[in-house]
LUMZA-865419 format. One record per atom (N, C-alpha, C): residue number from 1; x, y, z. Coordinates in steps of 0.1 Angstrom, whole numbers. Atoms other than C-alpha are relative to their C-alpha. Layout:
N
@k=NUM	c1=X	c2=Y	c3=Z;
...
This chain:
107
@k=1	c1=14	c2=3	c3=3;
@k=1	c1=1272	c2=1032	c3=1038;
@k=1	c1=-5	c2=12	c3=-8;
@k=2	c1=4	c2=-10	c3=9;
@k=2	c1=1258	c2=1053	c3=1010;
@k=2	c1=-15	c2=4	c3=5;
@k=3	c1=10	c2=-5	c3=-11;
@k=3	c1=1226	c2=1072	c3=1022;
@k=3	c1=-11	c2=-6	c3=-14;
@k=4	c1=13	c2=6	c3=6;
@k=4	c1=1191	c2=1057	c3=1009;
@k=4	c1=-6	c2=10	c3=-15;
@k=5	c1=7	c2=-8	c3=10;
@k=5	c1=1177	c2=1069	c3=976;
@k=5	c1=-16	c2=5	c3=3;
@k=6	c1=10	c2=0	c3=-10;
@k=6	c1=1146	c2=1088	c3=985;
@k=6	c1=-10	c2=-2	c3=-16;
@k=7	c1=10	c2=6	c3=7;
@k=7	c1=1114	c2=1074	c3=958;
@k=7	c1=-11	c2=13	c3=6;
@k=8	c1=8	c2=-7	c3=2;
@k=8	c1=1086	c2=1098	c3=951;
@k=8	c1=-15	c2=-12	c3=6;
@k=9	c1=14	c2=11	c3=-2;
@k=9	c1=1049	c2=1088	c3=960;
@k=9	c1=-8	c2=-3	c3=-14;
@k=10	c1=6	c2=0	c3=12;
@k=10	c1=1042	c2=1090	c3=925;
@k=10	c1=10	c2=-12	c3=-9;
@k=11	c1=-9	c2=8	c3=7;
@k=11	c1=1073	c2=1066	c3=914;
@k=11	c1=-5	c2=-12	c3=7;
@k=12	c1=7	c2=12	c3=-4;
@k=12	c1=1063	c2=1039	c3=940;
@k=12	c1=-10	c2=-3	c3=-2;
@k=13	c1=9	c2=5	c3=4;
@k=13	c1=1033	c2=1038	c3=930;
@k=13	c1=-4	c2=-3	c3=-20;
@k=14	c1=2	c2=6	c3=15;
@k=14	c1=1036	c2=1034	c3=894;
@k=14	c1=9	c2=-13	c3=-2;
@k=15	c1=-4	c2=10	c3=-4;
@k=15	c1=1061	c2=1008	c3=906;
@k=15	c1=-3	c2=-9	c3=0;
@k=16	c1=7	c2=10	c3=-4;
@k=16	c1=1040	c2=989	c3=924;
@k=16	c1=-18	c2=-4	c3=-11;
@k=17	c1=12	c2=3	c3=9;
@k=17	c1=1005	c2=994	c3=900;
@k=17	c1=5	c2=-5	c3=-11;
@k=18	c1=-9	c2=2	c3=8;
@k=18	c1=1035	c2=980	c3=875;
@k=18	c1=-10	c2=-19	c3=1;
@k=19	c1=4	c2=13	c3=-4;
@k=19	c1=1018	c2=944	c3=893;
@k=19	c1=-15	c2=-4	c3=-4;
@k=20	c1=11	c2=2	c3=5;
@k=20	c1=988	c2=933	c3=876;
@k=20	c1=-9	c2=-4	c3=14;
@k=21	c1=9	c2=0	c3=-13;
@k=21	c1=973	c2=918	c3=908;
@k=21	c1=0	c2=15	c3=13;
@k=22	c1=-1	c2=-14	c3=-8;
@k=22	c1=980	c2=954	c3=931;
@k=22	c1=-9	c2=8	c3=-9;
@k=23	c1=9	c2=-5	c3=11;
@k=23	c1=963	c2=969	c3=898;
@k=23	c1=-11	c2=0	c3=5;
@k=24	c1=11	c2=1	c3=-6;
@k=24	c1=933	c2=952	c3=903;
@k=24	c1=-6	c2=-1	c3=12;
@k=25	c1=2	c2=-7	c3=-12;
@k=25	c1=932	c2=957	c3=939;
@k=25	c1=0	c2=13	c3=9;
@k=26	c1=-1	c2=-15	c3=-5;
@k=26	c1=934	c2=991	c3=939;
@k=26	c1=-9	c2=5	c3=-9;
@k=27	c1=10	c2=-3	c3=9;
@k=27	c1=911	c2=994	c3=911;
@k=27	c1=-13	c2=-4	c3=4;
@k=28	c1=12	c2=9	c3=-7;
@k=28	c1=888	c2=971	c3=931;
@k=28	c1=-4	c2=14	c3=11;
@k=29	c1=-1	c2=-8	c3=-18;
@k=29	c1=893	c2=999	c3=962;
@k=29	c1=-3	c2=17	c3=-10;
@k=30	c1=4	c2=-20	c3=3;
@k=30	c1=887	c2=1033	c3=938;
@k=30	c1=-8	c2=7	c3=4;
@k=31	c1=15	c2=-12	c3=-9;
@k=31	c1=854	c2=1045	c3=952;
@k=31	c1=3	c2=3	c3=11;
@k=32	c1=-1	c2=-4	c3=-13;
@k=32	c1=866	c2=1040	c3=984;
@k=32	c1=13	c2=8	c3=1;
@k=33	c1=-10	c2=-11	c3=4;
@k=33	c1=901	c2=1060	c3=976;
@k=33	c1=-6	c2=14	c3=-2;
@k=34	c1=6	c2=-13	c3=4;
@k=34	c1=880	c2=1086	c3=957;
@k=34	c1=-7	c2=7	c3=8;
@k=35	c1=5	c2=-4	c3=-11;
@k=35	c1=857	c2=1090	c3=989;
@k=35	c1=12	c2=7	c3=11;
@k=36	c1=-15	c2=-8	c3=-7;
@k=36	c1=889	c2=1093	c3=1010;
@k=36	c1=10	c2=9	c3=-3;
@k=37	c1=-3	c2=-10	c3=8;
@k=37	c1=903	c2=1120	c3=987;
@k=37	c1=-12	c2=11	c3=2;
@k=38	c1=9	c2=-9	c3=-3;
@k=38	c1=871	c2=1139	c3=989;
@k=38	c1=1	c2=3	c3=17;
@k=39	c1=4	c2=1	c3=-10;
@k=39	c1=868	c2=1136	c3=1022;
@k=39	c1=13	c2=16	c3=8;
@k=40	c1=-14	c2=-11	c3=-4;
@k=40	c1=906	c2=1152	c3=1031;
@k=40	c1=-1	c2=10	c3=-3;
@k=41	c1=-1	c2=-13	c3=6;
@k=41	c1=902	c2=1178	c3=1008;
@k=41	c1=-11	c2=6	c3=9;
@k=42	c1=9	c2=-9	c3=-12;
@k=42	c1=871	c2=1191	c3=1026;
@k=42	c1=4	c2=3	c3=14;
@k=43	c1=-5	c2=-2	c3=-14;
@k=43	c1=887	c2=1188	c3=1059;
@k=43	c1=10	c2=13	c3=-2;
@k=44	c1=-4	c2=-7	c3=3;
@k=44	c1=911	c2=1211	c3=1043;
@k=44	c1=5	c2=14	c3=0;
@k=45	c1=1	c2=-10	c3=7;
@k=45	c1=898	c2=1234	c3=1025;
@k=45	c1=-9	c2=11	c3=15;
@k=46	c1=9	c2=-2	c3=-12;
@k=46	c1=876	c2=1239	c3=1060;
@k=46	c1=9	c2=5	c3=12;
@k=47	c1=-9	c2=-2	c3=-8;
@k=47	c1=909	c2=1243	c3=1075;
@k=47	c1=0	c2=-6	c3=20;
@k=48	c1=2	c2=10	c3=-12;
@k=48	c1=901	c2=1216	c3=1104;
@k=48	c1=11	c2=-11	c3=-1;
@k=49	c1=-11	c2=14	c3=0;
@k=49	c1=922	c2=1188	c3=1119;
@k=49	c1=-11	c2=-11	c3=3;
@k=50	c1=8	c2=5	c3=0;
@k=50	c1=910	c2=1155	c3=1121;
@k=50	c1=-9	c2=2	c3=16;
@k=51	c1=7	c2=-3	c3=-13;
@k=51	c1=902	c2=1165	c3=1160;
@k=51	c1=-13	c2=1	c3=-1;
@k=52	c1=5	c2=-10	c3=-6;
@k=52	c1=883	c2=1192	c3=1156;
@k=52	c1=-12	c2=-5	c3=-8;
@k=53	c1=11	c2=5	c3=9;
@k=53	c1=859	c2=1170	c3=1129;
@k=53	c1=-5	c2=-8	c3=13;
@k=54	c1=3	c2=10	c3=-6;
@k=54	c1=858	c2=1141	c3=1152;
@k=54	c1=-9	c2=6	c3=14;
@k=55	c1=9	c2=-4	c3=-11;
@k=55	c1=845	c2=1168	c3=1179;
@k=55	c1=-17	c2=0	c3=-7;
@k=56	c1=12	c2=-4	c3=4;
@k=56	c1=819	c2=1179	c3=1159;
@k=56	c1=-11	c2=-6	c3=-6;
@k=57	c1=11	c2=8	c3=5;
@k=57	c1=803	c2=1148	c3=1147;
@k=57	c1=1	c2=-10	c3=10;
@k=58	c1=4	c2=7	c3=-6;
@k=58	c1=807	c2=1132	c3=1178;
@k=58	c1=4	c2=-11	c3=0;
@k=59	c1=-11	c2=11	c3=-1;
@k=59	c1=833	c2=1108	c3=1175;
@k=59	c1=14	c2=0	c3=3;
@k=60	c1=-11	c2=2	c3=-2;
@k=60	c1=866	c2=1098	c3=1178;
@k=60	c1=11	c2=3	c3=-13;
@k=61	c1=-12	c2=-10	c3=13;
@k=61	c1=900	c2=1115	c3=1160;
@k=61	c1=3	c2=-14	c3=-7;
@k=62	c1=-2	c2=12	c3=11;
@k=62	c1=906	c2=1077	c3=1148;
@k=62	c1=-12	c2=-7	c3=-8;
@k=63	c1=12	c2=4	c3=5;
@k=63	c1=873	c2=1071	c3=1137;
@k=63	c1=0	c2=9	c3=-13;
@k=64	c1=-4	c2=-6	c3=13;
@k=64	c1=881	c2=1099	c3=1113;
@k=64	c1=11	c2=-2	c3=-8;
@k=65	c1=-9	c2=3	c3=5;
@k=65	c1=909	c2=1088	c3=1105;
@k=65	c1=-3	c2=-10	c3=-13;
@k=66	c1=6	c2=13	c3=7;
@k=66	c1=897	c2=1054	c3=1093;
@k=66	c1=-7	c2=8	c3=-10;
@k=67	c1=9	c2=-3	c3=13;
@k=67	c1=868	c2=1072	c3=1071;
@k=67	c1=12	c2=8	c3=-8;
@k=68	c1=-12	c2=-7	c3=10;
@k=68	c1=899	c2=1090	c3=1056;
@k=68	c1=9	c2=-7	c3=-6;
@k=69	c1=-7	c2=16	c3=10;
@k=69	c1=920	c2=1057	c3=1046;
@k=69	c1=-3	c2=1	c3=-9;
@k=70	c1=2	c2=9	c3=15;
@k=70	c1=905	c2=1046	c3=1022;
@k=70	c1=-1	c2=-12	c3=-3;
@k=71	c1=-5	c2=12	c3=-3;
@k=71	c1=912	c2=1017	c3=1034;
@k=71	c1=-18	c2=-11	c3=0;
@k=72	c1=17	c2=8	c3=-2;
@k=72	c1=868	c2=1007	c3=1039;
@k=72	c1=-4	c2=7	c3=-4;
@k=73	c1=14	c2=-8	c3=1;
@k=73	c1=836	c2=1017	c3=1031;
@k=73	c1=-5	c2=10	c3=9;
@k=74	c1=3	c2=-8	c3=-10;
@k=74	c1=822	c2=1047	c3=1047;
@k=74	c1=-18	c2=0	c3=-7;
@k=75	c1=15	c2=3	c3=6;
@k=75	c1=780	c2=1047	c3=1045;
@k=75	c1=0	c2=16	c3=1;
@k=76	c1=3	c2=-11	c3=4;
@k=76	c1=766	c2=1078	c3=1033;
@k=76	c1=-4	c2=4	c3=13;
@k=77	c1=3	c2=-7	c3=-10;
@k=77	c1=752	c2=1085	c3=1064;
@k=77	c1=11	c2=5	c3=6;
@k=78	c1=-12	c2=-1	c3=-7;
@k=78	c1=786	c2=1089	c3=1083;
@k=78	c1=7	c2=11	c3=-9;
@k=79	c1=-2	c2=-7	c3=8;
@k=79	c1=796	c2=1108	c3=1048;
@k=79	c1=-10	c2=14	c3=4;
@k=80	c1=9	c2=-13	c3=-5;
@k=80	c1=766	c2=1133	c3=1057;
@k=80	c1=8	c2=7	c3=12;
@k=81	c1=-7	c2=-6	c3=-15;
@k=81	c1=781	c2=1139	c3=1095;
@k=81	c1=10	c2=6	c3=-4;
@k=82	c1=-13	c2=-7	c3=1;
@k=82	c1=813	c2=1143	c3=1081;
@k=82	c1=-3	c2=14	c3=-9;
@k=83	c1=7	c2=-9	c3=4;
@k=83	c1=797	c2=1169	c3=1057;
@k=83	c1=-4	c2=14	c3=4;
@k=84	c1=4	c2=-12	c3=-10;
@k=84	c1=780	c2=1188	c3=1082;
@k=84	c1=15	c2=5	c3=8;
@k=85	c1=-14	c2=-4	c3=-10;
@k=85	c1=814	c2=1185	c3=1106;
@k=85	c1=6	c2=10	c3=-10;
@k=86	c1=-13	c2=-10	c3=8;
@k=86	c1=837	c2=1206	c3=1077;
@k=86	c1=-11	c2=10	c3=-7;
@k=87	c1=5	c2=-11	c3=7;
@k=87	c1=803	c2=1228	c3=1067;
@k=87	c1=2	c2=0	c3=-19;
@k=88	c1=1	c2=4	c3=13;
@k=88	c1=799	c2=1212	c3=1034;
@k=88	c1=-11	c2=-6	c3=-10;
@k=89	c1=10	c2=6	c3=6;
@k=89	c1=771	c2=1200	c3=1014;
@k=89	c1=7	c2=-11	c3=-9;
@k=90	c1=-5	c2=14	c3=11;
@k=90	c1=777	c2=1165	c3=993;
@k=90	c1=-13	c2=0	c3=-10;
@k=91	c1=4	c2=1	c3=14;
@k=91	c1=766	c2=1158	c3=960;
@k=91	c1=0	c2=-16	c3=-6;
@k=92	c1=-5	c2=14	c3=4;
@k=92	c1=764	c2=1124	c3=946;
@k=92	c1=-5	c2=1	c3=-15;
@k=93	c1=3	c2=-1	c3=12;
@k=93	c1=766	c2=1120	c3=908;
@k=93	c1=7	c2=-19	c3=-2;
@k=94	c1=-1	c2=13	c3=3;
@k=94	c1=763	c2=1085	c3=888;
@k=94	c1=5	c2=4	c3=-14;
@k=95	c1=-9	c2=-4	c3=15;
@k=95	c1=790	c2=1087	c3=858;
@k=95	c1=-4	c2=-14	c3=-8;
@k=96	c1=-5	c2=8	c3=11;
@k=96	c1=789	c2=1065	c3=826;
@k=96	c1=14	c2=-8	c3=5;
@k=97	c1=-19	c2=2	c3=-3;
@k=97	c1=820	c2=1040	c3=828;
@k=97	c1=4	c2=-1	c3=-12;
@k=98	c1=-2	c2=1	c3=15;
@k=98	c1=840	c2=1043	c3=803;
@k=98	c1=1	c2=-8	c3=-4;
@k=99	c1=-2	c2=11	c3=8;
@k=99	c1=840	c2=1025	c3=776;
@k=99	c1=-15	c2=-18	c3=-1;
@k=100	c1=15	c2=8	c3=-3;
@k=100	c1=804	c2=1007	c3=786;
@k=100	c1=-10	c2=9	c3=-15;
@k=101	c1=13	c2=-1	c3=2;
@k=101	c1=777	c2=1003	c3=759;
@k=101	c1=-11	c2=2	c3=6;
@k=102	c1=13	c2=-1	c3=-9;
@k=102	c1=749	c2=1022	c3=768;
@k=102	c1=-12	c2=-8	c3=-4;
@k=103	c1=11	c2=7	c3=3;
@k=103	c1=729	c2=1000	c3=748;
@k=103	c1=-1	c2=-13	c3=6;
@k=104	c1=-4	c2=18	c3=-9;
@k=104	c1=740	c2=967	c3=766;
@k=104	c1=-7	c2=4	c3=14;
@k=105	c1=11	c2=-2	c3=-13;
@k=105	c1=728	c2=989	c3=800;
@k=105	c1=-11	c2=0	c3=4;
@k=106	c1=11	c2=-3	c3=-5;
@k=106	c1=697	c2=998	c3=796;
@k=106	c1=-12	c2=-15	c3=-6;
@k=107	c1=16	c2=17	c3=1;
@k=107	c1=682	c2=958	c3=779;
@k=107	c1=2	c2=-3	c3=13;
């Protein structure tokens, strides 16, 4: 038996976003990815586990977990807690998308 080739997280997934339907369901899911990326990094950089968040805003270690997927929506409020929990202030900025006429936006 020859032993398993081991695949990067960066090769399966160019693999799999290779599938025009996966594409657009991950493209559908980017805010909530991009929240879930923010979110980690702060837990991080704060040097906290999800425990020691989940103490401090008064929930549950899988309840942080979940807001960390990526997998759902997290409402800003729950984004605030988590915030406060890793000692972080949030910011919210509204980007241009690319490639959108701004003149088609604002008739």
């Amino acid at each position: 038996m020859s032993p398993a080739k081991t695949v990067s997280l960066d090769e399966l997934a160019m693999k799999h976003l290779a599938d025009p339907e996966v594409k657009a369901a991950y493209d559908e899911m980017a805010n909530e990815f991009a929240v879930a990326q923010a979110l980690v990094a702060a837990r991080s950089e704060a040097k906290l586990s999800q425990k020691d968040v989940a103490e401090r805003m008064k929930t549950s270690q899988s309840a942080v977990a979940r807001m960390e997927s990526g997998r759902q929506s997290v409402s800003t409020g729950s984004i605030q807690k988590y915030a406060t929990a890793v000692g972080r202030p949030i910011t919210i900025e509204i980007q241009p998308l690319p490639g959108v006429d701004k003149a088609a936006v604002s008739a």
